[in-house]
Residue, then its C-alpha position, 0 to 999 in steps of 0.5 A: x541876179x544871184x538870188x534867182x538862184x534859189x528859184x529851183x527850189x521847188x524844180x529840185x523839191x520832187x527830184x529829192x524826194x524821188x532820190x530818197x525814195x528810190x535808195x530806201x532799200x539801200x539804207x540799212x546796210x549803208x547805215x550799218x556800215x556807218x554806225x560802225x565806221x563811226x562808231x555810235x548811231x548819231x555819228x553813223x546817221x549823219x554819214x549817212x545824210x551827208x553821203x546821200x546829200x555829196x551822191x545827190x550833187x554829184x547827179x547836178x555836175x556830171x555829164x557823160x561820165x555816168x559809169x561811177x553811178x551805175x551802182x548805187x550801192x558801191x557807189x554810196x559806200x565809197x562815198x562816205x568812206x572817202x568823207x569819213x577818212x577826211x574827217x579822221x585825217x582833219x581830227x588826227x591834225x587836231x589830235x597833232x596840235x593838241x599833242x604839241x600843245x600839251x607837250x609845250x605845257x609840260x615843258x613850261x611847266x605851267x599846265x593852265x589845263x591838267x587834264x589836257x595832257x591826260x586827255x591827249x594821252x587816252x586820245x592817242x591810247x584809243x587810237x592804238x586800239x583800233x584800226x587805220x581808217x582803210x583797214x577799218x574801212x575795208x573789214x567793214x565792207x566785206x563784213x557788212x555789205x559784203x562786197x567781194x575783195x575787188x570792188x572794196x580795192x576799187x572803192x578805197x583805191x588799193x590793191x586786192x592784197x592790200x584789202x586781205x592784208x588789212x582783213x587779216x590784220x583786223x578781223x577780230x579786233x573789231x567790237x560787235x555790231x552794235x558797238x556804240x562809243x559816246x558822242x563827242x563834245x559836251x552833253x547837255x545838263x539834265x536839268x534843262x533836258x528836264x525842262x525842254x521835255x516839261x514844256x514840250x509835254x505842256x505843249x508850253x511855247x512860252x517855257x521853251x522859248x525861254x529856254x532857248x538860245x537867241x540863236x537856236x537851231x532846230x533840225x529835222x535830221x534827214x530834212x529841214x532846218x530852222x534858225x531862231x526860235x520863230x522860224x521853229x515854232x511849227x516845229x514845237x506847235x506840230x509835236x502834239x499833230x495827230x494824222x495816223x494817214x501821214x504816220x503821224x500815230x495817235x497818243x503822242x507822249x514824252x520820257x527822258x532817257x538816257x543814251x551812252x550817258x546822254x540824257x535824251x527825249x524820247x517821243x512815243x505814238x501808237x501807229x496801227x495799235x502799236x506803239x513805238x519809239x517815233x522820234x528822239x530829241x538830242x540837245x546842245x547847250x550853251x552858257x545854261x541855254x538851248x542853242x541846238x535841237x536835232x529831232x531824228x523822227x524820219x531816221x528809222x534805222x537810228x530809231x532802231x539801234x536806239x531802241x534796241x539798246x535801250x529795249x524799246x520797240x521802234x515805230x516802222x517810218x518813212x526815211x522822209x516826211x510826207 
């Protein structure tokens, strides 16, 4: 039976962890190279995830052609510049779509949205000011993860002139490491970020309930995923979990900050005497309730990038749950 699929679980459980543990040295550059592809840390830190996760099942489906993997490295970074060259040429068709629909607008004279249009215009303004995907693509690898002229042509599938091409053209117009550029999408009101950090703080499961959505997702970026407010519940009963043993530190507490104009919750413990920034809490909302929490507790280095923009220690954690 098809359900008899989901058997492997637990067979795939320690191969995954094992995966994860072994490309541990391999994930600050690799995360890095994305912040920049992407240009903010939550956008860089699920490249990263879906990079791993697309290498992962490539191991399930491949026989004798292992040559690919031999290298991890190279082989991680092709992999999320292949999947973040689709995402910009799917975002250019949207771009496109949304371009002849504001154009129809104006013809007709009947701007139902006047924003639209200006929206459109400062899209295709922003996109003039940065590189094309490949050339962006191949700077950052030679800048970032320093591979030579060879393997970035290998990885993006062009010639080596073509890669000194694209290096000569974008050195320099490239922003600083840490660029960050806001997220995409509607930001959450400040208020219910107030209200979720208030109950949470409470340690108030009534409170937060009523805050949430019917359909609330809760994910722990990197690991598990949960649907509806019950299956999250340990999500929200664990916050408070001291175990320094596990790198669950002592003195667990809560503030509300704000992050490229996002107003997120910040968790705090002290681990070894020290203490850092041990987890952040993004919000989604929807008709003024909570339909999505991402908690980027096991992401050390978005931990990091985030603190050192806002002038916080990070705590030194794990890239998974114990």
């Amino acid at each position: 039976m098809a359900d008899s699929a989901f058997g492997v679980q637990k067979d795939v459980r320690a191969p995954w962890r094992a995966y994860l543990d072994e490309l541990a040295p391999l994930r600050p550059d690799l995360h890095r190279y994305c912040v920049r592809l992407t240009g903010n840390a939550w956008e860089g830190e699920d490249l990263v995830q879906e990079a791993l996760l697309r290498a992962f099942t490539q191991l399930g489906k491949l026989d004798a052609d292992l040559a690919k993997l031999d290298h991890p490295r190279a082989y991680l970074a092709r992999t999320a510049t292949r999947l973040w060259i689709d995402a910009q040429r799917r975002r250019a068709r949207e771009r496109e779509i949304l371009a002849g629909e504001a154009k129809a607008a104006e013809r007709a004279e009947r701007p139902a949205d006047p924003t639209r249009a200006v929206e459109v215009r400062d899209a295709a303004g922003e996109l003039l000011v940065r590189l094309a995907p490949r050339e962006r693509a191949a700077l950052l690898m030679k800048d970032v993860l320093d591979l030579s002229l060879e393997e970035a042509a290998a990885i993006l599938q062009t010639s080596v002139a073509a890669v000194k091409s694209a290096l000569q053209r974008g050195r320099g117009r490239l922003a600083d490491a840490e660029r960050s550029t806001p997220p995409v999408g509607p930001l959450p009101s400040r208020a219910l970020v107030e209200r979720f950090l208030a109950a949470l703080v409470a340690k108030d499961l009534p409170a937060l309930q009523a805050i949430c959505s019917a359909d609330l997702s809760v994910e722990l970026v990197g690991g598990a995923e949960m649907d509806g407010f019950e299956r999250a519940r340990p999500f929200f009963e664990h916050a408070h979990f001291v175990l320094p043993a596990l790198g669950f530190g002592a003195n667990p507490r809560w503030e509300l900050a704000e992050y490229l104009g996002e107003a997120v919750v910040l968790g705090f413990r002290t681990l070894d005497g020290v203490e850092g920034l041990n987890e952040i809490h993004r919000l989604e909302e929807e008709a003024g309730r909570l339909v999505r929490v991402r908690c980027y507790c096991f992401c050390p280095d978005t931990l990091r990038v985030v603190g050192e923009h806002l002038g916080l220690p990070a705590l030194r954690k794990a890239y998974r749950s114990p």
